[in-house]
N, C-alpha and C positions, 0 to 999 in steps of 0.2 A: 504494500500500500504506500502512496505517496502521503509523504505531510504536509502540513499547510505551507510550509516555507520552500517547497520544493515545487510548487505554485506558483508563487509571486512571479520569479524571474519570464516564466512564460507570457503571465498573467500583464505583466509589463510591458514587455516588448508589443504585446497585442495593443495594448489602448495608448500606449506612444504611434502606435503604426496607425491606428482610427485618427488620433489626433493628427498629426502631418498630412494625412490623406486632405484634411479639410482645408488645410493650407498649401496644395498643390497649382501649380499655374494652370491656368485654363488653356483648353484645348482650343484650336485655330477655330473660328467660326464655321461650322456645314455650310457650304456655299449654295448660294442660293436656289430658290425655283422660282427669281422672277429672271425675267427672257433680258440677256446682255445688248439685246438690240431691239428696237422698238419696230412693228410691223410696218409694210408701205401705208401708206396712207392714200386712199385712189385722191387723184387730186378733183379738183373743187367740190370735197368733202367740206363740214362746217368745223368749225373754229375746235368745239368743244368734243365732238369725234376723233380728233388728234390728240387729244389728253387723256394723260395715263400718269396714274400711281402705284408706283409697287410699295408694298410696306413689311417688311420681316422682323418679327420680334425673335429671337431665339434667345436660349440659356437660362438666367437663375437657377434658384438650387433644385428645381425640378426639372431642370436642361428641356424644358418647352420648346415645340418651335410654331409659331404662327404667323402666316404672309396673308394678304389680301392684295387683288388687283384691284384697282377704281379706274372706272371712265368718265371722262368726259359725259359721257349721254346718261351718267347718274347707275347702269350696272357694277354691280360689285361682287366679286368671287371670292371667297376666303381658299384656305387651304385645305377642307372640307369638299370643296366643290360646291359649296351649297351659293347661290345667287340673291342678292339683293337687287332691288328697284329703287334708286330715288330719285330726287328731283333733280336734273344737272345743276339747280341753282346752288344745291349744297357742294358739289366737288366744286361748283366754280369759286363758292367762298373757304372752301378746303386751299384749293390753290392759293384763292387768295390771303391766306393764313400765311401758308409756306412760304409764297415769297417774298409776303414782307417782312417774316421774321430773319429772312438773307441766306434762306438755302441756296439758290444760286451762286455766292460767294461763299458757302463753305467749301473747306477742303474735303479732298474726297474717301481721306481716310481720318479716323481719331480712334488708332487703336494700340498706343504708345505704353498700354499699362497691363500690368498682369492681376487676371482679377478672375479668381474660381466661382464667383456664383452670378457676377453682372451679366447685365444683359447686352445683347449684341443687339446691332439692328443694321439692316440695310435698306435703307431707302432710293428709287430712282424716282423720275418724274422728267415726263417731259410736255410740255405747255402749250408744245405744238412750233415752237420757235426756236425753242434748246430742250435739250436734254441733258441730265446729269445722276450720277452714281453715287451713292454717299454712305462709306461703311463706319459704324460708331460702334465704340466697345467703351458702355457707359458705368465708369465705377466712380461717377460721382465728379469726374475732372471735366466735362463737357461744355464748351462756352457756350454762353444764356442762347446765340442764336441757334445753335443745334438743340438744344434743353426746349427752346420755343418750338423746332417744328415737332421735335420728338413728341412733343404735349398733344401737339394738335392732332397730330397722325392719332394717337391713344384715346382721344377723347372721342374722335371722329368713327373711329371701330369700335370703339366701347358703346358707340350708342346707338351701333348697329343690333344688337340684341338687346328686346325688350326687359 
């Protein structure tokens, strides 16, 4: 039979090992499933038919991952497949969130930290005039204009379900 003290040392090494685990660098972001290139556009299409947002939450401590596509013409597909209907007035004041907060002049990376449970996000969006890619790995360092669109994007799909 073992004794109590012939325990410990095992017993140790195990919950030193649980502890570190928790303090490990985070793994690279799962690269995306929204599309690196936005589709043709038949021309004299209308304005708001060119508009598209991708949106990707991924990680925290339950390593989640959630995307949405949004158009222009107000349809919206999560990562489900499942499809919303709304008014295009709303992406267009989505947009209009986005780029006054100055996504368009962020960088296209802020992912300079090691951080085991933050969340990733990658955002594209194109307005029908530009397009741009935007990957963020948010532990809290994120200047207020990325913090702003980051908001909008979350509050915008959060209030996609009743």
């Amino acid at each position: 039979m073992f004794t109590r003290s012939a325990w410990r040392g095992p017993a140790a090494a195990l919950c030193l090992l649980v502890w570190l685990a928790g303090c490990a660098v985070a793994p690279p972001p799962r690269p995306s499933r929204t599309p690196a290139a936005m589709p043709p556009v038949a021309t004299g299409a209308s304005a708001e038919s060119k508009v598209e947002i991708a949106f990707e939450i991924s990680g925290g401590i339950g390593g989640m991952t959630q995307s949405w596509i949004i158009r222009g013409d107000g349809s919206v597909v999560d990562h489900n497949g499942k499809a919303y209907a709304l008014p295009p007035t709303q992406v267009a004041q989505l947009l209009g969130e986005i780029t006054a907060a100055g996504f368009f002049d962020l960088n296209e990376t802020y992912e300079d930290i090691a951080c085991a449970d933050c969340f990733a996000y990658s955002i594209s969006v194109n307005d029908g005039q530009r397009a741009k890619r935007v990957k963020m790995l948010d532990g809290g360092q994120l200047p207020e204009r990325a913090q702003r669109v980051v908001g909008a994007l979350r509050e915008f799909v959060l209030a996609l379900e009743p």
